[in-house]
C-alpha positions in Angstrom: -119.1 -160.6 -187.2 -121.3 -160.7 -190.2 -118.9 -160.6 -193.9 -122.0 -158.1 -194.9 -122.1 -155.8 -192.0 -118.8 -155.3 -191.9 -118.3 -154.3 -195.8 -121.4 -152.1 -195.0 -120.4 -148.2 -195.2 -122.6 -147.4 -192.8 -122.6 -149.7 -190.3 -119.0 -149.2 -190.3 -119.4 -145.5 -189.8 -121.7 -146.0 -187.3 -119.5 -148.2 -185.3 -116.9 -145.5 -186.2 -119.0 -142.9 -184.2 -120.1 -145.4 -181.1 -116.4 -145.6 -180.5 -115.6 -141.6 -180.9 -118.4 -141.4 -178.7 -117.2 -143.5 -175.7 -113.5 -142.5 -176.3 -114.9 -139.1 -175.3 -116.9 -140.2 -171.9 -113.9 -141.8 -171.3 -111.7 -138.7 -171.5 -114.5 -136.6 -169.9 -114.5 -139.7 -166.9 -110.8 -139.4 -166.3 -110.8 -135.5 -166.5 -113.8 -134.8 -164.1 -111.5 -137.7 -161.9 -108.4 -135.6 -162.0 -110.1 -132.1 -161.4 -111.8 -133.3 -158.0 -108.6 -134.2 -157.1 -107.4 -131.0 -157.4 -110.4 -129.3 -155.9 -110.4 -131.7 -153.0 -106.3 -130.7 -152.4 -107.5 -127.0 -153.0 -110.7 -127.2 -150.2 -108.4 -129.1 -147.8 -105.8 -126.4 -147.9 -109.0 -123.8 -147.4 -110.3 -125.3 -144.8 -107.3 -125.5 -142.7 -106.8 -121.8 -143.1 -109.0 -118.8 -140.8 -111.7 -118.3 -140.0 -112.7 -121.5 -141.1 -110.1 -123.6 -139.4 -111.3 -121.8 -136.0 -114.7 -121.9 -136.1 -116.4 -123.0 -132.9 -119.8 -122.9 -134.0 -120.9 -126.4 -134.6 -118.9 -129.5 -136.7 -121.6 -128.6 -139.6 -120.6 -124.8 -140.2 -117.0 -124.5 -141.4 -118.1 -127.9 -143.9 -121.1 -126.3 -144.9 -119.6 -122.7 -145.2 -117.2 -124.0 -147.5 -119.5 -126.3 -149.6 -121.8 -123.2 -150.2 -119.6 -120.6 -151.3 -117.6 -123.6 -153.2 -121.1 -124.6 -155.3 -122.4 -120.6 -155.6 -118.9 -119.9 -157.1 -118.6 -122.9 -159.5 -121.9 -121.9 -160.7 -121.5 -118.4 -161.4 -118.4 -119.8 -163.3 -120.4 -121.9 -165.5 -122.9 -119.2 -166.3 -119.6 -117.3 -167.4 -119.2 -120.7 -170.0 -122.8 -121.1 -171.3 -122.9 -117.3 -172.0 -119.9 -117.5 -174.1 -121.3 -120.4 -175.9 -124.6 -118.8 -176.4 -126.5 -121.2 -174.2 -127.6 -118.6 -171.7 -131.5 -118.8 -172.5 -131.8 -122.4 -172.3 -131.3 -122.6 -168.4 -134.5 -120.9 -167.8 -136.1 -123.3 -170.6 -134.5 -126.0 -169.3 -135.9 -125.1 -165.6 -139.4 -125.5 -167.3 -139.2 -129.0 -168.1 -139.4 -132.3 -166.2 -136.0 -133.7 -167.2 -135.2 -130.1 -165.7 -137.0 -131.4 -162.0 -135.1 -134.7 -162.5 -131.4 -132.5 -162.5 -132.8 -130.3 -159.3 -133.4 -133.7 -157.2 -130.1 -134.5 -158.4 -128.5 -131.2 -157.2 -130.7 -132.0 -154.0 -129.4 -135.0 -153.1 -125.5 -134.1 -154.7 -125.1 -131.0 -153.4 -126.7 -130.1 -149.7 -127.0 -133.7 -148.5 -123.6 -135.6 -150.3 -121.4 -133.0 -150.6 -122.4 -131.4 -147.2 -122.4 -134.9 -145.6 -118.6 -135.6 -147.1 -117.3 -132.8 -145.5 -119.0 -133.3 -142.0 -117.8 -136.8 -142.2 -114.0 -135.8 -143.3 -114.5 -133.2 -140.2 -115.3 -136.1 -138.2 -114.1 -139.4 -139.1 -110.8 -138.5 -140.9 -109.3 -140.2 -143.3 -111.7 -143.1 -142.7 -114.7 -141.3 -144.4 -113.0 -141.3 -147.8 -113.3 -144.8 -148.7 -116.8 -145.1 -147.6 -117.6 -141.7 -150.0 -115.6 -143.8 -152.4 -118.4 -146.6 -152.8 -120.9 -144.0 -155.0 -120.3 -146.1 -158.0 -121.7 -148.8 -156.6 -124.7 -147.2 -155.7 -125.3 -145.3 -158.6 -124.5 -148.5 -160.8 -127.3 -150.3 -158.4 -129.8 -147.1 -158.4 -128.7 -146.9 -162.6 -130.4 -150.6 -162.9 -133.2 -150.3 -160.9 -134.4 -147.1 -162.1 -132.6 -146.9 -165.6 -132.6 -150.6 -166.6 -128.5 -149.9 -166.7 -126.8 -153.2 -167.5 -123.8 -153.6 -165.5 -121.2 -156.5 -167.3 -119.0 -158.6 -165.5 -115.8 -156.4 -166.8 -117.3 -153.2 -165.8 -118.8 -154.8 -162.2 -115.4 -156.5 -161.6 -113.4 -152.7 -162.4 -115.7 -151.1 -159.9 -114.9 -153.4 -157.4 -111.1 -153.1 -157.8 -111.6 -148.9 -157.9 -113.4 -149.5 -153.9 -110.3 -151.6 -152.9 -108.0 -149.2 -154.0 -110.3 -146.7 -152.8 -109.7 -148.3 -149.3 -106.2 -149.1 -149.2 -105.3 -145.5 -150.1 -107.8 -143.6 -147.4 -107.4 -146.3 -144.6 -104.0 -145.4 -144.1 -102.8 -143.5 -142.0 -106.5 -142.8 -140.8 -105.6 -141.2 -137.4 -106.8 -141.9 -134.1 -111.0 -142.4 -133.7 -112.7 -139.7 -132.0 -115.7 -139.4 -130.5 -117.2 -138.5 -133.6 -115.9 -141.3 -136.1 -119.4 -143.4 -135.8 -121.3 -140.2 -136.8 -118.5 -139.4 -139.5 -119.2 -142.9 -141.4 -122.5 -142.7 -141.4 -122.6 -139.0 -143.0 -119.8 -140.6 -145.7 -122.2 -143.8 -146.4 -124.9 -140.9 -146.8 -122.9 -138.8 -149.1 -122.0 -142.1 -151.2 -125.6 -142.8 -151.1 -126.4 -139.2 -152.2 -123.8 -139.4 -154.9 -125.3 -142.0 -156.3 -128.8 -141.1 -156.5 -127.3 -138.1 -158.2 -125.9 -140.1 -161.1 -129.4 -141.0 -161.7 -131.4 -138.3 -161.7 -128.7 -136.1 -163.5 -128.8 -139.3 -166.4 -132.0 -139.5 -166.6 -132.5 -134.9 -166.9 -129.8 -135.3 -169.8 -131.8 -137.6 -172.2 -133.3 -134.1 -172.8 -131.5 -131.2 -171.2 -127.4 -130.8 -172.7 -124.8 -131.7 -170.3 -123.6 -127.9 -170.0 -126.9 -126.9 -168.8 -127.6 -129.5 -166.3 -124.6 -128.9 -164.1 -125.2 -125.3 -164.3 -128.5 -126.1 -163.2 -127.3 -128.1 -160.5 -124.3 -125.9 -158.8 -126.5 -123.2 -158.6 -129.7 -125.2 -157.4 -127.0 -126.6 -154.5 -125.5 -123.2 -153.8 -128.9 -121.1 -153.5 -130.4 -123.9 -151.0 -127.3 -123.9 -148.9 -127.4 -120.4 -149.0 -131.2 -120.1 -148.0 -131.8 -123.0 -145.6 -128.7 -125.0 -144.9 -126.8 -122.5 -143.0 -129.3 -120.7 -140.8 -130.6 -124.2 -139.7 -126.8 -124.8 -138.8 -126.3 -121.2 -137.2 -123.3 -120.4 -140.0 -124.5 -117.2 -141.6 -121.5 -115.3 -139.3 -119.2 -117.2 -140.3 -120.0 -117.4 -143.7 -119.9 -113.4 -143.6 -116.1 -113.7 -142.2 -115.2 -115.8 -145.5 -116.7 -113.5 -147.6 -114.7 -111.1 -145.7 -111.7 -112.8 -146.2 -110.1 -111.6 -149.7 -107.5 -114.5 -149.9 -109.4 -117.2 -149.0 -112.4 -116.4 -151.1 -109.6 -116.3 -153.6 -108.6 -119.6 -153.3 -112.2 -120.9 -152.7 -113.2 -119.7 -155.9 -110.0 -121.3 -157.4 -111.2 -124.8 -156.0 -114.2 -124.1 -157.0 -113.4 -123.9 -160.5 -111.7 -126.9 -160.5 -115.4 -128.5 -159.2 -117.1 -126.7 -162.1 -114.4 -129.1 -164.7 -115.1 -131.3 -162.8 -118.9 -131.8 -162.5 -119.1 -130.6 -165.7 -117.0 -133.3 -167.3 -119.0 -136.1 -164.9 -121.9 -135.7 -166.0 -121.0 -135.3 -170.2 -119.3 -139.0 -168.8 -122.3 -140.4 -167.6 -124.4 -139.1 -170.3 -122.2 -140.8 -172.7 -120.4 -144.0 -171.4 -123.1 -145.1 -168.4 -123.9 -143.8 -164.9 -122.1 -147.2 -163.7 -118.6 -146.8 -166.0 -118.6 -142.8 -165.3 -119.1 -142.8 -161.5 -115.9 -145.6 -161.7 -113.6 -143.5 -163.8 -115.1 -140.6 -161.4 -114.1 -142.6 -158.2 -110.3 -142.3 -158.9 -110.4 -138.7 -158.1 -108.7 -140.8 -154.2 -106.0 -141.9 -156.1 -105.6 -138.1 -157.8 -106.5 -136.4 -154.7 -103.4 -138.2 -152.9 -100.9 -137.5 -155.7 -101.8 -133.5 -155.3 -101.7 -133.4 -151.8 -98.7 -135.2 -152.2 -96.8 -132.7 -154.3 -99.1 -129.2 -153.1 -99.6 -129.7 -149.9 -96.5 -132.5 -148.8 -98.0 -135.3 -147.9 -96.2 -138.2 -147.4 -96.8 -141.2 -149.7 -96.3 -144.8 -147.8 -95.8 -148.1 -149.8 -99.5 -148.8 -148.9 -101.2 -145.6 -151.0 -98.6 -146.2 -153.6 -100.3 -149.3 -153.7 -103.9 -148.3 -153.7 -102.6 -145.9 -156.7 -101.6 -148.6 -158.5 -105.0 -151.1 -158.0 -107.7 -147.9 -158.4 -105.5 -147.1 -161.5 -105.8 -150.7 -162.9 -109.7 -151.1 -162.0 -110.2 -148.1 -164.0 -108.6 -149.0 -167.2 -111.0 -151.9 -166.9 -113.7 -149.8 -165.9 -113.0 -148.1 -169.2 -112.1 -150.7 -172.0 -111.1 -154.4 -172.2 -107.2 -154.9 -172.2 -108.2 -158.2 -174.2 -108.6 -155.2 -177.3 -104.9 -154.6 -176.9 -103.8 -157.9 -177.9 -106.5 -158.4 -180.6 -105.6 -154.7 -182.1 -101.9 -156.0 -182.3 -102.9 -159.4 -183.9 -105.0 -157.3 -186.4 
């Protein structure tokens, strides 16, 4: 490094703020990671409770049912938020905008097709789905350099990779036997990946202009109003999303996962805004490793040697998603 630039007040204070500024995406990468784990253990344990667990209506209701209430809920919660920070007004001015169309094609393809997609393909394909969800990153990294001229480096393209493997070695296990539907569940998991990833872009591109808070109010309640208003009378659900709504306990507890989402989403896209679509869909993607360590202790799942495993690998790909170990060694030589 240049003797001049580095004796240079502010360049130093700008590197100073760089480096408070992705310590933070970082942060809000891990935290949006660890709060889709919990809403993930949350949904599971809702979904496996009535009338959801018996519904006979189609594969697509009790999934969609859930995802609906799930987004409406998470954005009335973050309504609650902006108002208390006194960002209430700048929804509707947000709405007006382009960057503000960009966020609703984000919630588009996020909400109603990923997110309704995942479910279905849980609901059909098992365990087997996850890992093929679990390949957003590298869509959004390759949608983030078509569309945002995102570089991807070799550190940050070799963490990804290691987050997928771990991905898979923790969601293949175990899998279950393959049903009828297990061809139709991958493909809606490859779509939900897909979806997630075209999120990531959209949402990036909305927040050059449009704060963080804003966007992912904008987009839980853009994904909750069309799942409300098309998504379920196409699918034949409105009874049974009447019976949930009827259901004082389990609304309870889908409103309780559903906060969890809001962190979650919330922090996501605050990550992506400030480290990267690429390095905050990979901090994002250990939310498998999370997910197991909850169900784990909430819900008593067994751990086997192989997702202890997984944990381990997704874990490691992530720290060098997030920052070169080579800093360690030259911090300590320093």
């Amino acid at each position: 490094m240049d003797v001049s630039k580095k004796n240079n007040p502010a360049f130093s204070a700008k590197q100073k703020m760089t480096s408070s500024f992705t310590r933070q995406g970082i942060l809000c990468g891990f935290i949006s990671a660890i709060t889709f784990g919990l809403y993930s253990t949350v949904s599971g344990y809702a979904m496996g409770l009535d009338p959801l667990a018996t519904s006979v209506v189609s594969i697509f209701a009790a999934p969609f049912v859930a995802s609906a209430i799930n987004d409406t809920i998470a954005a009335i919660w973050l309504v609650i938020f902006n108002t208390i920070k006194g960002r209430f007004k700048e929804i509707g001015r947000s709405l007006a905008i382009f960057p503000g169309l960009m966020v609703i094609l984000g919630a588009l393809f996020g909400g109603p097709i990923a997110n309704g997609a995942y479910l279905v393909g849980i609901a059909s394909a098992g365990a087997a789905a996850i890992p093929i969800s679990a390949l957003f990153p590298m869509f959004g990294a390759i949608f983030a350099r078509i569309f945002l001229k995102q570089d991807i480096s070799k550190r940050v393209a070799l963490g990804m990779g290691i987050c997928i493997v771990g991905a898979i070695m923790i969601s293949m296990d175990g899998g279950g036997e393959i049903g009828d539907n297990f061809v139709f569940g991958i493909i809606c998991a490859l779509i939900a990946a897909i979806g997630w990833g075209m999120e990531g872009v959209f949402s990036a591109f909305g927040m050059s202009m449009i704060d963080s808070n804003i966007a992912i109010t904008i987009r839980q309640g853009v994904s909750g109003l069309v799942f409300i208003t098309v998504v379920l009378p196409i699918f034949h659900a409105w009874g049974l999303f009447a019976e949930v709504l009827a259901a004082p306990n389990l609304l309870l507890i889908i409103a309780i996962g559903a906060l969890f989402a809001a962190v979650s989403f919330l922090t996501w896209y605050v990550a992506n805004s400030k480290v990267g679509v690429a390095t905050g869909m990979s901090l994002n993607s250990t939310y498998v490793l999370w997910g197991v360590v909850f169900s784990a202790i909430f819900l008593k799942t067994s751990l086997s040697p192989m997702m202890i495993i997984g944990a381990i690998i997704i874990t490691g790909g992530a720290i060098i998603v997030s920052m070169n170990p080579m800093d360690l060694f030259k911090k300590q030589e320093g």
